[in-house]
N, C-alpha and C positions, 0 to 999 in steps of 0.2 A: 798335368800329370807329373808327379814326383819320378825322379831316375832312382836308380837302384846300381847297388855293386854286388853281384852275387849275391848272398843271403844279408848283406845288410841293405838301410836305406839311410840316406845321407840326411841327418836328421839338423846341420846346421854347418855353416862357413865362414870363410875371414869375413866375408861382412856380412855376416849373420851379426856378428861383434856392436856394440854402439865405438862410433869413432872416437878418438883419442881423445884428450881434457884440449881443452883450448879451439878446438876445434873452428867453433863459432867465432870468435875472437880473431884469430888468423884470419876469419874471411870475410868480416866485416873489416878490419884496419887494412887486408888490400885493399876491399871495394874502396876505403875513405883515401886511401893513397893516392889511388886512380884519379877519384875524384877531383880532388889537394892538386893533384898536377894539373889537370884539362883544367879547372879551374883557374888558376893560375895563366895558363895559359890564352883562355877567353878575356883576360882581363887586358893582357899585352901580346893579341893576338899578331902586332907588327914585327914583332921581336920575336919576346920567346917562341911562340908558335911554330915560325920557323926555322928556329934551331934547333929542335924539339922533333918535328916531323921528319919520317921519312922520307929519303930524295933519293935518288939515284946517283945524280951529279956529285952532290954535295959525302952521300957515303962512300963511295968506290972510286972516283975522282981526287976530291980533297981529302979522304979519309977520315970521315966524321961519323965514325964506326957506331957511338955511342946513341947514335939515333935508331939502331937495330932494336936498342931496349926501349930508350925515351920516347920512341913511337907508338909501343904498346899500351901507354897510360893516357897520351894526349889526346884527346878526343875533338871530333870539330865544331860539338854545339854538344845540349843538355842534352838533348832528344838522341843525339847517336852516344850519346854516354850511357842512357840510361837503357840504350834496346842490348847494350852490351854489359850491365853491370847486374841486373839478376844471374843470366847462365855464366857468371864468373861468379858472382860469392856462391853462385849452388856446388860448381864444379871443384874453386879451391878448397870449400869445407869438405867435401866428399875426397877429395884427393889425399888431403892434409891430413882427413880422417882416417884414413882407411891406410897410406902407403908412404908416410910422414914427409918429413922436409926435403930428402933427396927428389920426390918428385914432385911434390908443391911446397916452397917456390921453386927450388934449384933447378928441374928441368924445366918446370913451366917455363920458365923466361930463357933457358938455355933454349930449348925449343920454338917458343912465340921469337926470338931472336935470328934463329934459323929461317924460321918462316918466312920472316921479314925479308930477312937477305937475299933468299930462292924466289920472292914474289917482286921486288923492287930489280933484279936482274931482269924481268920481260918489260918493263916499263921505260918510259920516255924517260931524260931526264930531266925534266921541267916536274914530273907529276908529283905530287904530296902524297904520303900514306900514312896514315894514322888510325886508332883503336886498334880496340885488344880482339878484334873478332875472330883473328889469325890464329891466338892464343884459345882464344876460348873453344873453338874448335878442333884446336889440339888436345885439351881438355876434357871436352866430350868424345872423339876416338879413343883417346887413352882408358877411360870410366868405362864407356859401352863395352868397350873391348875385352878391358878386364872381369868387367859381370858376366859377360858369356865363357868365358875361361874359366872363372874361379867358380859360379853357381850353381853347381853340380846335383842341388837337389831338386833340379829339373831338367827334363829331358835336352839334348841337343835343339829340336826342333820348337822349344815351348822358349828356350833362351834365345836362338834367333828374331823369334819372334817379337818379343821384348825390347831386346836390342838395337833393333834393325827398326820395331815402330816408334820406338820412343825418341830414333834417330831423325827418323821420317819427320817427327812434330816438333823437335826441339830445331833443327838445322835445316830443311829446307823452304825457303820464303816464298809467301806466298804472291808475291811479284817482284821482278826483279827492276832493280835500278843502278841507271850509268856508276853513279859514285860509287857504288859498293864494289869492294874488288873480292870478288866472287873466288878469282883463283887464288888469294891469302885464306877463302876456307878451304878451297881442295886440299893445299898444300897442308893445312895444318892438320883433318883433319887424316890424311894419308903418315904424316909423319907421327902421329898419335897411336895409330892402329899399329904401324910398325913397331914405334918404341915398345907397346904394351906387351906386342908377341914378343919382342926379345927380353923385357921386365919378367915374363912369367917363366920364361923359361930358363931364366937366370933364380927364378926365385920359387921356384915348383913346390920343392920339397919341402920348405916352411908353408906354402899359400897350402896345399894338400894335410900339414901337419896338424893344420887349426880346424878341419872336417872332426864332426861328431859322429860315428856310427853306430844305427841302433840295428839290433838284429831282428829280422824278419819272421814272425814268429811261421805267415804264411808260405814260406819261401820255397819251393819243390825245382830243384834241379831238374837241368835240361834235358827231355828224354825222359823223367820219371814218372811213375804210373801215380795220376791223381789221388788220393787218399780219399776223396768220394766218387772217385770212378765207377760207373754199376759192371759187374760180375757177370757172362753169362755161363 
């Protein structure tokens, strides 16, 4: 069911829009970046690996801060690269698309960064943490978030819906395992849902300015006598 604003209906949105040039290109050279590293990485896994991954010890201890980021690219094998590098190039070209570099990459990693720091604080510090799955479900709250705010030519109830099942299928696993650190998605994708509400509300009046209104031809205010109402 389409929403309505008084006598018009919202006949298109900021992403009604096709995303920006380059779009595609941004989110295949992260994905090859991602790759480039963890690659790298499998090759000298005694070494770089470890300097590379997230520690506890080793970031807040020694102060080896810079593993907040290099965490995010390294992966532990192919197979946990690759269950993370689809909903990362879908997420950065939609991001990059849609709300340009200040939030992808600039917040993505400022945030997958955060992530890291607030999820490696509950942890041992012996324990490794690595991929981007922190990020990428910062990613996915930020997206979801913003589709239910900005897509107005659908009701409240028909955007929840949307949002909330496309959420369901893309982020919750369908069994869980010890090595996944589960709480690197809550956290990311908590601090995603936040960023977005305070993005839009920072950014209203431009996300609002790009709405197309067409006028309702059938449109009969609140209270008025139908125009085929019968007569007695």
């Amino acid at each position: 069911m389409r929403a309505t604003l008084g006598p018009f209906i919202i006949r298109s949105t900021l992403l009604s829009e096709k995303p920006r040039d380059y779009s595609i290109l941004v989110a295949l050279l992260s994905v090859m970046i991602m790759f480039f590293v963890s690659a790298l990485a499998w090759k000298d896994s005694n070494s770089l690996y470890a300097s590379l991954a997230g520690n506890p010890e080793k970031t807040f201890v020694e102060g080896e801060y810079w593993r907040l980021v290099t965490g995010l690219a390294v992966h532990a094998d192919f197979k946990h690269f690759l269950s993370n590098a689809v909903l990362f190039g879908l997420f950065s070209y939609l991001l990059y698309g849609y709300f340009g570099f200040w939030i992808y990459p600039l917040a993505a990693v400022a945030m997958g960064s955060l992530t890291n720091y607030l999820a490696l604080l509950t942890y041992a510090p012996q324990v490794r943490l690595v991929g981007s799955s922190g990020v990428v479900y910062w990613m996915a709250g930020f997206w979801l978030t913003m589709y239910m705010l900005i897509e107005r030519r659908y009701t409240v109830k028909r955007r929840l819906l949307h949002g909330v099942g496309v959420g369901l299928i893309l982020l919750v696993p369908s069994a869980l395992k010890a090595t996944v650190s589960y709480r690197s998605h809550a956290i990311g994708l908590a601090l995603g849902i936040g960023l977005a509400a305070v993005y839009f509300m920072a950014n209203k009046h431009e996300i609002r300015a790009a709405e197309v209104l067409e006028y309702d031809e059938d449109y009969a205010p609140p209270g008025s006598w139908p125009n085929d109402a019968p007569i007695n």
